[in-house]
C-alpha positions in Angstrom: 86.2 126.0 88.7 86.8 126.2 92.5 83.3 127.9 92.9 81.1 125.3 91.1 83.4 122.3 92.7 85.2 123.7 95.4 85.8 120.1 97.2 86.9 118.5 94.5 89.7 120.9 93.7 90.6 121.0 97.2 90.5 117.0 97.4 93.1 116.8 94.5 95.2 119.5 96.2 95.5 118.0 99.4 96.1 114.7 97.3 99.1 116.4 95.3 100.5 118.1 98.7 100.4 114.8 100.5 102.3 113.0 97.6 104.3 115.7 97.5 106.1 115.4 100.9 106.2 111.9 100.4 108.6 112.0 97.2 110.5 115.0 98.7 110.5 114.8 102.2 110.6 119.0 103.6 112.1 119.8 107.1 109.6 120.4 109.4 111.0 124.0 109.9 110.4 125.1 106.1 107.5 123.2 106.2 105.7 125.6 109.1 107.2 128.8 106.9 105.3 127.3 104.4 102.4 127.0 106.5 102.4 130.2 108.0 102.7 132.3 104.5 99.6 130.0 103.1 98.0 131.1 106.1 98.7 134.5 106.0 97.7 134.7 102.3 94.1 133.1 103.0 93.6 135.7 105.7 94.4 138.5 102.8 90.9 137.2 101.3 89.0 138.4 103.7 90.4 142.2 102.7 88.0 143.4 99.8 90.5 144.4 97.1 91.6 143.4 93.4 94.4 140.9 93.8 92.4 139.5 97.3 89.6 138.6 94.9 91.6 137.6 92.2 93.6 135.3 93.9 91.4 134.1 96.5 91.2 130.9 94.7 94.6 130.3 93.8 95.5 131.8 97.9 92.8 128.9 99.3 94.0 125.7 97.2 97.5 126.8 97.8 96.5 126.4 101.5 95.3 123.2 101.2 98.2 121.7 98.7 100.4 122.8 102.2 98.5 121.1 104.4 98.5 118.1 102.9 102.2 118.3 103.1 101.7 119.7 107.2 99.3 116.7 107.8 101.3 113.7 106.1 105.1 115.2 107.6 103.4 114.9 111.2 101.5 111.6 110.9 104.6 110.1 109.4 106.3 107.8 111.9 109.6 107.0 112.6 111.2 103.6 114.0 111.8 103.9 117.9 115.1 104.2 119.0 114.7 100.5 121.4 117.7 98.2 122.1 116.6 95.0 121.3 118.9 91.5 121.2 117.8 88.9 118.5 116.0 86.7 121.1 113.7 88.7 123.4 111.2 87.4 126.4 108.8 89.6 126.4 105.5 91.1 127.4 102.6 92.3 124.4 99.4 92.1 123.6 97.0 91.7 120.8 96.0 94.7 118.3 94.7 92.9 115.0 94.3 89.4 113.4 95.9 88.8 110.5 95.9 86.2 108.2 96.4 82.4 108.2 98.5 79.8 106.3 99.1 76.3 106.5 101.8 76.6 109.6 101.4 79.6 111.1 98.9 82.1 112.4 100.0 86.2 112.0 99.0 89.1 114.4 99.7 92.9 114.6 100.8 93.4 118.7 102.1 95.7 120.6 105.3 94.6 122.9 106.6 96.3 125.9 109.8 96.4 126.8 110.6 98.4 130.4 109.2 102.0 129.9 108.5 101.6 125.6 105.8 100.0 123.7 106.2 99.5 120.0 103.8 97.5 117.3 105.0 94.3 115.5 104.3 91.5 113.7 104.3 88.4 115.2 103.9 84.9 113.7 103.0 82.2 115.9 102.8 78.4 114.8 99.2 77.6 114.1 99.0 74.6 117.2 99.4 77.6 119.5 96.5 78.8 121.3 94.9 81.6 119.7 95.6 85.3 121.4 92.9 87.4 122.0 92.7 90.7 123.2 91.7 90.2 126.9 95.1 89.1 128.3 98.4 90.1 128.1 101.0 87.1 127.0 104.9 87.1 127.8 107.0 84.2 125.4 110.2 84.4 124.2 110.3 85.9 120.5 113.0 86.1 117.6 112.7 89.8 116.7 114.2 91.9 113.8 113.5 94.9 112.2 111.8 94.9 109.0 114.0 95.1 105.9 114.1 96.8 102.3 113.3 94.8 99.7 116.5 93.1 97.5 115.2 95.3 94.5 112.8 98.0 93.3 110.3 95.3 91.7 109.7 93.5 95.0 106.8 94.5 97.1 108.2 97.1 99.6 106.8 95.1 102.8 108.4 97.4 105.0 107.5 100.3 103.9 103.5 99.2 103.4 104.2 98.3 107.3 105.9 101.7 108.1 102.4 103.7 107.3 100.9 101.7 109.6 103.6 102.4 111.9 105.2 99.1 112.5 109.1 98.8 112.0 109.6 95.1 113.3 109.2 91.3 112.7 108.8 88.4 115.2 108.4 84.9 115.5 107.2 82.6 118.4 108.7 79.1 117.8 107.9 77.9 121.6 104.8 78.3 124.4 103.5 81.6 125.0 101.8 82.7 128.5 99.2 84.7 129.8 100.8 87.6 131.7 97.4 88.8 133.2 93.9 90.2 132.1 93.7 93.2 130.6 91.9 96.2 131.3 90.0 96.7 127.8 89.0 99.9 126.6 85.5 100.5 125.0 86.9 99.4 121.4 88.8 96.3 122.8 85.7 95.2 124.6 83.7 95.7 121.5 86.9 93.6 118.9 86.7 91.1 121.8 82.9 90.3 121.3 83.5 90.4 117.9 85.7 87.5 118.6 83.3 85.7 120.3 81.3 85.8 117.8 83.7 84.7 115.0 84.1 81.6 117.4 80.8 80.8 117.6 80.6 80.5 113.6 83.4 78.5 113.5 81.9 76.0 116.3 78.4 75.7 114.3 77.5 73.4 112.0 78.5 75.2 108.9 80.7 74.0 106.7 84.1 75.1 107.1 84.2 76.6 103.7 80.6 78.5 104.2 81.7 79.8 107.9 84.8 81.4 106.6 82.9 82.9 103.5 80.5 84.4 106.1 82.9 85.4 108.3 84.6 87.4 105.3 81.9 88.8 103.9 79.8 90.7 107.2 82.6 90.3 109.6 85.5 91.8 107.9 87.7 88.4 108.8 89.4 86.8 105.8 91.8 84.7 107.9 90.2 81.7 107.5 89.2 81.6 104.0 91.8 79.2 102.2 94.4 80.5 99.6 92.5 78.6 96.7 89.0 80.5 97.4 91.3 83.8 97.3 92.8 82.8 93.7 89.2 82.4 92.2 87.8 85.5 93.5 90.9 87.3 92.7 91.2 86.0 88.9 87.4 86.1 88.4 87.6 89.9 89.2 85.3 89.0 91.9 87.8 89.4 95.1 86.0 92.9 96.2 83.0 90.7 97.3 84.9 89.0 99.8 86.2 92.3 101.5 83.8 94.6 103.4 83.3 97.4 101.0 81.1 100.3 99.9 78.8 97.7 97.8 78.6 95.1 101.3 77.9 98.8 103.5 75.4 100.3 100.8 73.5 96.8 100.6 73.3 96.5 104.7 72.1 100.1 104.5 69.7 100.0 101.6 68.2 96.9 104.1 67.6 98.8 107.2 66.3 102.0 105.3 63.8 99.7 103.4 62.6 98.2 106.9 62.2 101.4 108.6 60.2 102.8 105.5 58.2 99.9 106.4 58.0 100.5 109.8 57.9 104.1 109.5 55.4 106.6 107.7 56.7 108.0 104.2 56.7 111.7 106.6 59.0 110.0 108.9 61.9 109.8 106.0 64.3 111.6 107.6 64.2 109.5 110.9 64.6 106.5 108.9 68.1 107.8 107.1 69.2 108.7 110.6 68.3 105.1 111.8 70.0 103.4 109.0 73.2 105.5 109.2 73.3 105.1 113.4 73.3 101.2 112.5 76.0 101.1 109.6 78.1 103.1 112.0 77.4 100.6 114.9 78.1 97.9 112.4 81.3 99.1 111.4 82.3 99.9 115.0 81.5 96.4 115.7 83.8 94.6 113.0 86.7 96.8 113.5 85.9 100.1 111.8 88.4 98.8 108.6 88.8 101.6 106.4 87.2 100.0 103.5 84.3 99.9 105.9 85.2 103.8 107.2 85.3 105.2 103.8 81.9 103.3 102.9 80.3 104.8 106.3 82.0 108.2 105.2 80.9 108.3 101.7 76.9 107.2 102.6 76.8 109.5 105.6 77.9 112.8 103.5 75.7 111.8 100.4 72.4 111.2 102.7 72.9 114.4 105.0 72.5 116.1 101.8 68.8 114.9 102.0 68.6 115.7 105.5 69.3 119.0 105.0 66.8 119.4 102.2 69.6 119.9 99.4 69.9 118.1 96.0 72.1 115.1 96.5 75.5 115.6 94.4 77.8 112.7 93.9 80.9 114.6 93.0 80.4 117.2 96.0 79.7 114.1 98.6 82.7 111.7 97.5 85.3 114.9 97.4 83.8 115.9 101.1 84.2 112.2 102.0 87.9 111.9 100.9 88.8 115.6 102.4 87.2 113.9 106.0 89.6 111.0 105.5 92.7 112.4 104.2 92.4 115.0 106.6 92.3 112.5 109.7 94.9 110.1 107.9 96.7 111.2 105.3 98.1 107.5 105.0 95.1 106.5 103.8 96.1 107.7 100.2 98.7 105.2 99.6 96.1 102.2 101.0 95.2 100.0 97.2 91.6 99.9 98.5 91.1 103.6 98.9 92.4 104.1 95.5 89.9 101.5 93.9 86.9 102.8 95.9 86.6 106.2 95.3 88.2 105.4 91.3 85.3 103.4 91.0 82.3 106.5 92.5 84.4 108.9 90.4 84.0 106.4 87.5 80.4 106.0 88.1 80.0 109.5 88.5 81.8 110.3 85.1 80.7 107.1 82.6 77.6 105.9 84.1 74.9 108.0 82.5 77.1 107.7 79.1 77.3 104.1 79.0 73.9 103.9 80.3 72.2 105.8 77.7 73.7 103.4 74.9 72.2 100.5 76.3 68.7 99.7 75.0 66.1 100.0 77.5 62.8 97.9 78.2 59.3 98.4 79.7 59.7 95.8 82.6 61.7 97.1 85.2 63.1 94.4 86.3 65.2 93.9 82.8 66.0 97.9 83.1 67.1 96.9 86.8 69.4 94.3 84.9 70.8 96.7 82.3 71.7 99.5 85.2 73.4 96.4 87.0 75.7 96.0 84.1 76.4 99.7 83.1 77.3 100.3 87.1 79.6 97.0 86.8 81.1 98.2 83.3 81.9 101.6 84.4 83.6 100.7 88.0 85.8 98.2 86.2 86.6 100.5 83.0 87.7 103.0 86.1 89.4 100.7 88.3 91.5 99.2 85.1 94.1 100.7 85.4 94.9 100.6 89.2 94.2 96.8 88.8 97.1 96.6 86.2 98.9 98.8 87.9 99.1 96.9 91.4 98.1 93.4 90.9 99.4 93.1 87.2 96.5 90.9 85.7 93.0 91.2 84.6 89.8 88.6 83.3 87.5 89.7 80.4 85.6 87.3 82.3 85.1 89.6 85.1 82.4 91.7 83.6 80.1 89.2 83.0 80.9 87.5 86.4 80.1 90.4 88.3 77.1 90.9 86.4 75.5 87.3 87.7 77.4 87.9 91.3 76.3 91.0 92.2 72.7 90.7 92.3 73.3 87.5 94.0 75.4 89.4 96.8 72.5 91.1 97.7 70.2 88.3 98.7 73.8 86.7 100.1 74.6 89.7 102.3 71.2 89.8 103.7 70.7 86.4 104.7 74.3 86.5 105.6 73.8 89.5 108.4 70.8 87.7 109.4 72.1 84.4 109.8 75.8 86.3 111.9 72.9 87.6 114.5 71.2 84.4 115.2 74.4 83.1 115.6 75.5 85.6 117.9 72.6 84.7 120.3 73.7 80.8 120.1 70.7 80.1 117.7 71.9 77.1 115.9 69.2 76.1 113.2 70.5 72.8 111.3 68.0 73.6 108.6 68.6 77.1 107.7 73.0 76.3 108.5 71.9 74.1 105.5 70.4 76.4 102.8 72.9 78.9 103.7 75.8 75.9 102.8 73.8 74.9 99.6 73.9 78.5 98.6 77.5 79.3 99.5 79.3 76.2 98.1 77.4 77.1 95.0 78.4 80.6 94.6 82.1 79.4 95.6 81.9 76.8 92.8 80.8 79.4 90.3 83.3 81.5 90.8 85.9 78.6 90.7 84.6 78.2 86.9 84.5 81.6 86.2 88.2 81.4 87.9 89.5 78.6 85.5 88.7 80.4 82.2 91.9 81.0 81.3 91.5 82.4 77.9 90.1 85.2 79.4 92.8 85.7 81.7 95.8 88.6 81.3 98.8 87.8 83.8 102.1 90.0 84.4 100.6 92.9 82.5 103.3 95.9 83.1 102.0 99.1 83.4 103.9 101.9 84.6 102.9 105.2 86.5 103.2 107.1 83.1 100.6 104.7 81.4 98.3 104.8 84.0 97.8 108.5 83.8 97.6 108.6 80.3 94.7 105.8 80.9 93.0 108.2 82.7 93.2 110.9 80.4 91.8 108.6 78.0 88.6 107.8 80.1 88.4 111.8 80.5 87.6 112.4 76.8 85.9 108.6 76.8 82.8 110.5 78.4 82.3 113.1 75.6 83.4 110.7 72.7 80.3 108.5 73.9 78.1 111.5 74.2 78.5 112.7 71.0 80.1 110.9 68.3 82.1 113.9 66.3 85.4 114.2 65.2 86.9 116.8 67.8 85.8 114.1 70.2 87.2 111.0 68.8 90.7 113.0 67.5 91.0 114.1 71.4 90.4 110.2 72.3 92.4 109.3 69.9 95.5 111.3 70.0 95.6 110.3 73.9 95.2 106.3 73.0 98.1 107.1 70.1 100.4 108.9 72.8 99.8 105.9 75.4 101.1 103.5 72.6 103.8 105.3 71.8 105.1 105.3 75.0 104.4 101.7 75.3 106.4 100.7 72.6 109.3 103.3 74.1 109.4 101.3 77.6 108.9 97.9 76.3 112.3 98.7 73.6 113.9 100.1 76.5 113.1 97.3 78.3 114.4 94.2 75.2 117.2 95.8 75.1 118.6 95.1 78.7 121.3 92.6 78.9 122.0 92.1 83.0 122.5 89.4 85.6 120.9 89.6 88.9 120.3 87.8 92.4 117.2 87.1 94.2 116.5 86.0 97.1 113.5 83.8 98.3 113.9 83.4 102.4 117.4 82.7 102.8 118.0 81.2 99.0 119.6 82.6 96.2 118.6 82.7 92.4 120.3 84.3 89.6 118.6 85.8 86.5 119.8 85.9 83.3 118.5 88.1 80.6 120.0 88.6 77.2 117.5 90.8 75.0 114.3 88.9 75.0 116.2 85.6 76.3 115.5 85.1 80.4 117.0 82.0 82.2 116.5 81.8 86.0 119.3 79.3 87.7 116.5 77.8 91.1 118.4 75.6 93.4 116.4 72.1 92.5 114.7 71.4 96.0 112.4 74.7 95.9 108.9 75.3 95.7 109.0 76.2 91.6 104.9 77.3 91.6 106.4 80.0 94.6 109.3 80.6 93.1 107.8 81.7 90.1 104.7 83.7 92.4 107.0 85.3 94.3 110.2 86.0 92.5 110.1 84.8 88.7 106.9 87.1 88.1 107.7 90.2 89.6 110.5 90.6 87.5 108.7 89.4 84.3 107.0 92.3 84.9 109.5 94.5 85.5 111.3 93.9 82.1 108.1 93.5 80.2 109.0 90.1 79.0 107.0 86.7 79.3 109.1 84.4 78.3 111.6 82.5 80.3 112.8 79.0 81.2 114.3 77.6 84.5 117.3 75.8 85.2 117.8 73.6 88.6 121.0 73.1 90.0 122.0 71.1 93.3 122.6 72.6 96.5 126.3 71.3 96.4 127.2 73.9 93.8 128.3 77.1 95.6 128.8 79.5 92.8 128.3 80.1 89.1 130.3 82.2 86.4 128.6 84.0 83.7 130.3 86.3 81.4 133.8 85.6 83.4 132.1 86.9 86.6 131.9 84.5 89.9 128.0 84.8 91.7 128.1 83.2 94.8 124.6 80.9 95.4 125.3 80.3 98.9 
């Protein structure tokens, strides 16, 4: 197995060694023993001999299982060891925008304090000038460390911040100053033109809905799209459009290789691919080099040198390559959602697509076969993303297939008149006339996908799926490939004893789950709610002057989820009350 697909079994063990040291967490001194024999047993293959070339295999995955734990124990941070008083004036300067909401605007910074620099989070009213990343600023901040969530359902916020190394939280309630320019490096002159540039779309004469769309889509800047826009794209299973991604970076590549053909004798192939993979990579150096956008560049770059080097493309061998390359230069990167998703969905493609393809009648005109491949690309990437979907974001649209399916084809025109359109703009090109097609076309799309988005028939919410279930999902997708190659009954009893197993233990955790009698606190900001379930029974005490549509979002849900239930009701109750018995017990709501 590791002969005929060596990266791939070396992708999934430096996957397993990476999660491994996260769960368990090895000293660094057992870790280097470790290290050491794995290295000591590769250099044993080299020795013709019986056991050398019997366990060569076993010797070289073994190797890269421990390095995955090597790589992930030293790129794992700790918090620094800074005095810091609750109020701090202090120096820092800008590392990433972040997004917007109705008060406030969010950046990742660094601060400096005397000697140490550390990263942060700082939130900044939104009548504040906006930073950029030419000056140094000095205000005076609130500052905390980040904090564990109140329970295990809750999105652990710090520790998503921890792998990006950042361990603290501030806010800037007054003025903030500029402390002095900045001497910017290559890739700070290069986000600060990007700036520039996002300015100048907000200061033309799109509308404010098309300029943040565009922004979004070939800039890699979601800030300013409004919460609303998000909710339609998210529930319409359409959200991917709206981050830079392997389909925007394949599309802008496609382009410039179709141009240089044009440009370019058919003999001259070869300097084409190298002209259209120098530009992607300029293109994502330009917007910020994301790692959606990294992964994309990765993924193309390894699958097209292929062709350069006059070997048969292989998907499997290119995406395992591209993965090794990323894991190996960030092992983080394994626990980022959007690499999950991305290469879920090439492995899906690689694994269903001919399958599901070859059950689809076919035409004569290519144009309807260009259709049909559309929707076996779009059926496979979200039968293989499914899972991760439930898992993470807990909801799902039937919708979503079809939606894609009159979307996607669309992007394409979109992204390319969208690039175009970011260039002219960049050289202060306003044209009132082609601002206005471009609005015509947007506020379209945006109001399909706000019907698509209100089909709420289609639409699953607090689906729980576990990490047990998930797997099992994927097992099932396994032996879907050869049950829709051959119809037989070896293939559909393997199927089918793995989608009898996932039920079973299904209907395990949801009984575990009904049973649960408990009373719990939750905290929204510096409010209290209490939870009571009894069986299936849920009651959620809310003191009476909160947000109930956020309540629900960001407490009432997440633990509907958690105990696999869906049915609850909600009882206000003044702020004057300072506690509550239930069952003879006193729960403080202060």
């Amino acid at each position: 197995m590791v002969k005929k697909q060596p990266f791939s079994i070396y992708l999934v063990a430096l996957i397993l060694g990476i999660l491994f040291q996260d769960h368990f967490i090895l000293q660094a001194k057992y870790i280097n023993i470790l290290l050491i024999i794995s290295l000591f047993t590769l250099f044993l293959v080299f020795f013709k001999n019986y056991y050398s070339s019997k366990f060569k295999d076993f010797f070289s995955v073994f190797f890269v299982f421990i390095l995955g734990v090597f790589l992930l124990n030293i790129t794992k941070q700790k918090p620094p060891n800074i005095a810091l008083s609750k109020k701090e004036n202090i120096v820092f300067s800008l590392d990433k925008k972040l997004n917007i909401s109705d008060k406030n605007r969010r950046y990742e910074v660094t601060f400096y304090k005397n000697k140490n620099s550390f990263k942060s989070i700082l939130t900044i009213p939104k009548n504040h000038k906006q930073l950029d990343f030419s000056h140094f600023y000095k205000a005076e901040v609130y500052i905390k460390k980040t904090e564990k969530p109140y329970a295990d359902f809750v999105f652990n916020y710090q520790k998503y911040l921890a792998r990006k190394n950042i361990f603290f939280e501030a806010y800037l309630p007054q003025k903030l100053y500029e402390s002095g320019v900045k001497k910017l490096t290559i890739l700070e002159q290069i986000k600060n033109e990007r700036l520039k540039l996002l300015n100048k779309i907000s200061n033309s004469s799109l509308d404010e809905k098309s300029s943040a769309f565009l922004k979004g889509i070939i800039l890699a800047d979601r800030t300013s799209i409004d919460s609303d826009t998000v909710s339609d794209f998210q529930n319409s299973g359409l959200i991917h459009l709206l981050a830079i991604s392997g389909t925007h970076i394949g599309i802008i590549f496609g382009l410039i290789y179709l141009l240089c053909l044009k440009i370019f004798p058919i003999k001259f192939r070869s300097f084409a691919i190298i002209l259209s993979l120098i530009f992607i990579w300029s293109f994502a150096l330009f917007i910020g080099l994301g790692n959606s956008v990294v992964r994309a560049c990765i993924m193309i770059s390894v699958y097209f040198t292929y062709i350069l080097i006059n070997r048969k493309p292989d998907l499997l061998h290119a995406i395992s390559l591209a993965g090794l390359m990323i894991l190996i230069v960030n092992p983080q990167q394994i626990f980022d959602v959007g690499f999950q998703l991305s290469f879920c969905a090439v492995f899906g493609i690689y694994w269903l697509y001919e399958p599901i393809l070859n059950l689809m009648p076919r035409s004569k005109l290519k144009a309807i076969n260009f259709i049909i491949e559309i929707l076996a690309i779009t059926l496979t990437a979200q039968l293989t993303t499914l899972p991760l979907v439930l898992f993470y974001f807990h909801q799902f649209s039937f919708i979503s297939i079809l939606a894609n399916l009159i979307v996607i084809p669309l992007a394409e025109i979109l992204i390319a008149f969208s690039l175009f359109l970011s260039v002219i703009l960049g050289f202060s090109i306003n044209i009132l006339w082609f601002n206005t097609i471009y609005d015509f076309l947007i506020l379209n799309l945006l109001k399909l996908v706000h019907w698509f988005a209100t089909l709420e028939f289609a639409m699953n919410r607090n689906v729980a799926l576990n990490f047990v279930e998930v797997i099992l999902i994927f097992i099932s997708l396994y032996f879907l490939k050869f049950l829709l190659k051959q119809l037989n009954w070896k293939n559909l009893l393997n199927f089918g004893l793995i989608f009898i197993i996932f039920i079973g233990f299904r209907l395990i955790f949801n009984f575990q789950q009904t049973r649960k009698n408990e009373v719990l606190t939750h905290f929204y900001f510096n409010k209290k709610i209490i939870s009571i379930k009894n069986a299936k029974d849920i009651c959620f005490l809310v003191p009476e002057k909160l947000d109930q549509k956020k309540v629900e979002k960001y407490v009432i849900n997440p633990y509907l989820i958690s105990v696999r239930n869906h049915h609850y009701k909600i009882k206000t109750f003044n702020e004057k009350v300072k506690s509550v018995t239930i069952n003879n017990k006193n729960y403080p709501l202060e």
